[in-house]
Structure formats: structure tokens, C-alpha cells
C-alpha angles and dihedrals in degrees: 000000000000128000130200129185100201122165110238090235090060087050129117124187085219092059132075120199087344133101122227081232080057085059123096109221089262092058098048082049086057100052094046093267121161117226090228095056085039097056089038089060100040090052085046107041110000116070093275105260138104105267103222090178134008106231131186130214129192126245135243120214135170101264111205127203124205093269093058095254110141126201130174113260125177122229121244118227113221126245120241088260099050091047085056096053087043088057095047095048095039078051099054099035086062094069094032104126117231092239095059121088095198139013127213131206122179131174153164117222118188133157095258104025135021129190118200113177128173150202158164133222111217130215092258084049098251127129139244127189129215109263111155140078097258088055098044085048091052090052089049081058102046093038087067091040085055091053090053099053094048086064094050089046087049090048080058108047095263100100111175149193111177132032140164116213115202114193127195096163131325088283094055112061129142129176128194114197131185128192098220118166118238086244097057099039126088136199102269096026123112133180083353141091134216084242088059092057123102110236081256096047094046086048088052094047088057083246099150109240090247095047088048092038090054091043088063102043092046100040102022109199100281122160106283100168140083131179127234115181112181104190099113120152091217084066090058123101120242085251085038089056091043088044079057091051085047093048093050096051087051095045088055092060098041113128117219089242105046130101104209135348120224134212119183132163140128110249087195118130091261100024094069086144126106134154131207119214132158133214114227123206092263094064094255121117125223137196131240112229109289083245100055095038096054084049101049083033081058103050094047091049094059095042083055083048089056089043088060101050091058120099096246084059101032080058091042102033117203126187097183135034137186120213130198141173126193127226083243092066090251115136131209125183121186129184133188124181109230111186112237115238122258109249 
């Protein structure tokens, strides 16, 4: 998730998260832009110089391991292709129902025509599809951010046509891609072509024996996949890293019939209290030992105390958070910043 604190006179309908000061006269030129309002807004907002370029710099923020050892790591920033499979899985995360424990997402992208399909598995192993507005709105998006990315795999050596994207969590996201040419490829088939197909295979598809027949002589069965996992640790956030560390110590603890597992506490310099409970399957809620849960308690309070002390909290301040963590494995973490009372 991105902030942007941008004053509603250096605003523009045509920008997301930028300033028109942020613009260099050939992008203002871009989004319709006229030089005179351009050049107003840089002298009044921008540094008061011309931007021939835009340019962007990592950050460096205090990492901190699960000892409480910090070091300073840079932060990576990440390539064209990693920032769209961050926006595909951030996409699809977002309508993932708590009750799923993985999401798929499989298509077929060519110059004249394009299938996207989509669906969960759910806890008892069966499958939903997506049916409503906000996900048919979610595939629209990721259909153009797939697009995109077929054009960046083609820039690199690695064109494709079809994929299947599989999503845990958005630190779990893997992608399978094959390059299979329009001919050879047929409506239900994915990552694979008609000239893959046994003649079996090709009769129970409905595939008629001399198009199958032409598709193998034509295409052969050589190697047409190739496999792209994203769940590098260099691609994590310094609070996503430390949302990991929380997730773990909660995960530890997790009973076999529970539902979810809670931590919540204020790491504030009064507010040093949190409890842990889970939820089991019967709607009642149970406790960890008092040892284990003011060791675990205490581990989680100093990683919320980290989180506070990096840029994106110390700008959005928070005083209390509520963690939870699915049966699923899926985690959650809320905060809210509740002002302490004068005394």
C-alpha cells in the first residue's frame, strides 16, 4: 500500500500518487497539461527549478531480525516486471474470501482475442467462481496488467500466451506461463497445446482427429513452459517483513481446532498491555499458558514497536493493532491511533 500527501492545488484528474510539480514538461505535455499552469505549480510547490528528468532513489530503513538486532538494509527497488505481479497479487488478495485458502487465475492473451477466468478453493476443497461486479472489475484490471507483462516477458526472451496464476497470500504468489501459438491452442486448454494432447485426449476435448493430427505435425510437442515464482524476500517491505515475523509467532501457537488466533495490544508508552485468544470451530474462544502467551505477547509487542519507528508509521501514527491469522494461514493486522488522555 502507497501514500501520497498531495495538495489539492498541485492535483491533476489525469495523475495518481504524483504532483503536477512531480511532472517534467514532457509529461505535463502528455496529460494535457498547459506550460503556463506546469511552470505555476513547480515555482509554487516543486523546488523551484525546471525537472529535466524524474528520478527515483531507494530507501533506507532500520531492518530488524527477530533478536532485535538491527542492521541497515536497502531497500530494493523493484523492476517493471516485479511491480506488476505485486499489483496482480495485491488485485486479487483484496476479493479473496476468508474462507478460501487459494485463489486461481488462468488466461489466454493474443493479438485478436483474450480469455481470463477465475477461481477459489475453499477450506472443504471445493471451488467458486467469480461471479459479481467487484470481481469482474478486478479481472478488467489485471487483464490490462497482464498485457502488460506479456510485453515485458516478450522485451526478455520469455514471450507468452497462456499463464495460470495461483495466490496464498501476497507473499505467496506463483505464475506458470507458456508461449503457445493461437493455432495450436484450443477454448479450455491451458498451458497446454492441441499438439500436446494425446489422440484421446484431443477425442474427449471435442478437438476433431485432422485438426489434432495437423497441430502435431506442425507444432511437435516441444517444451513450451516456463516457471516464475515472486515470493522473494528482497520484494518485502521492511513492516511486510516484520507482518511475516508476527505471522510466524502466531502460527506456532495455533491450535488444530481453532479458526483463527488473535493478538491484540497497544505498544504505546502507557498502553504496554495484549492479550492472545483463539476462536475454535465451535464458536467458543480459548487462551495460550500464561507463560507462552506473555512470551509470544512480548515478541509481537516489540515487532509493533519497530513498526512504529519506520517512516510510513511515524507519518500515520498508530497506538493499538490487532493481529490475526487464519486457519488458512492467511494474516491480517489492523491499527487504529487512539490519543492518550491528558492526565
Amino acid at each position: 500500500m502507497e501514500f501520497a500527501n498531495i495538495p489539492r492545488e498541485d492535483e491533476a484528474m489525469e495523475l495518481f500518487m504524483r504532483r503536477v510539480s512531480d511532472l517534467t514538461w514532457e509529461e505535463a505535455k502528455a496529460h494535457y497539461i498547459t506550460r503556463e499552469v506546469w511552470e505555476n505549480r513547480v515555482a509554487k510547490f516543486g523546488d523551484g527549478s525546471v525537472k529535466a528528468q524524474s528520478t527515483d532513489h531507494p530507501v533506507q530503513d532500520d531492518a530488524v531480525d527477530g533478536t532485535g538486532a538491527q542492521d541497515q538494509v536497502a531497500q530494493v527497488e523493484p523492476t517493471e516486471d516485479q511491480q506488476v505481479f505485486q499489483e496482480i497479487g495485491n488485485l486479487l488478495a483484496g476479493i479473496m474470501p476468508d474462507e478460501a485458502v487459494e485463489i486461481y487465475l488462468s488466461g489466454m492473451f493474443f493479438p485478436a482475442a483474450m480469455t481470463l477466468d477465475g477461481h477459489w478453493v475453499l477450506k472443504d476443497g471445493t471451488e467458486d467462481w467469480f461471479e459479481d461486479d467487484a470481481a469482474d472489475e478486478v479481472l478488467y484490471k489485471i487483464a490490462n496488467l497482464c498485457q502488460r507483462l506479456q510485453a515485458l516477458s516478450a522485451a526478455q526472451g520469455k514471450p507468452f500466451t497462456h499463464f495460470q496464476i495461483r495466490l496464498r497470500d501476497v507473499t505467496n504468489f506463483e505464475m506458470e506461463s507458456a508461449n503457445i501459438p493461437e493455432e495450436d491452442s484450443a477454448p479450455g486448454l491451458i498451458l497446454r497445446g492441441i499438439s500436446d494432447l494425446s489422440q484421446e485426449e484431443a477425442e474427449e476435448g471435442g478437438i476433431p482427429r485432422e485438426k489434432w493430427e495437423h497441430c502435431v505435425a506442425k507444432f511437435g510437442r516441444a517444451e513450451k513452459r516456463h516457471f516464475i515464482r515472486r515470493n522473494d524476500e528482497n520484494l518485502l517491505t521492511e513492516d511486510q517483513k516484520i507482518f511475516r515475523e508476527i505471522g510466524k509467532r502466531l502460527w506456532s501457537i495455533f491450535p488444530e481446532d481453532a479458526n483463527e488466533i488473535v493478538f491484540s495490544g497497544s505498544p504505546s508508552p502507557s498502553g504496554t498491555g495484549f492479550e492472545i485468544y483463539w476462536v475454535l470451530d465451535d464458536g467458543s474462544t480459548g487462551r495460550p499458558d500464561t507463560d507462552i502467551a506473555n512470551q509470544i505477547g512480548a515478541q509481537i509487542q516489540a515487532f509493533c514497536k519497530q513498526l512504529q519507528a519506520l517512516p510510513l508509521y511515524r507519518q500515520e501514527p498508530f497506538t493499538h493493532c490487532k493481529a490475526r491469522i487464519l486457519d488458512s494461514g492467511r494474516f491480517r493486522i489492523e491499527f487504529s491511533n487512539i490519543p492518550e488522555p491528558n492526565v
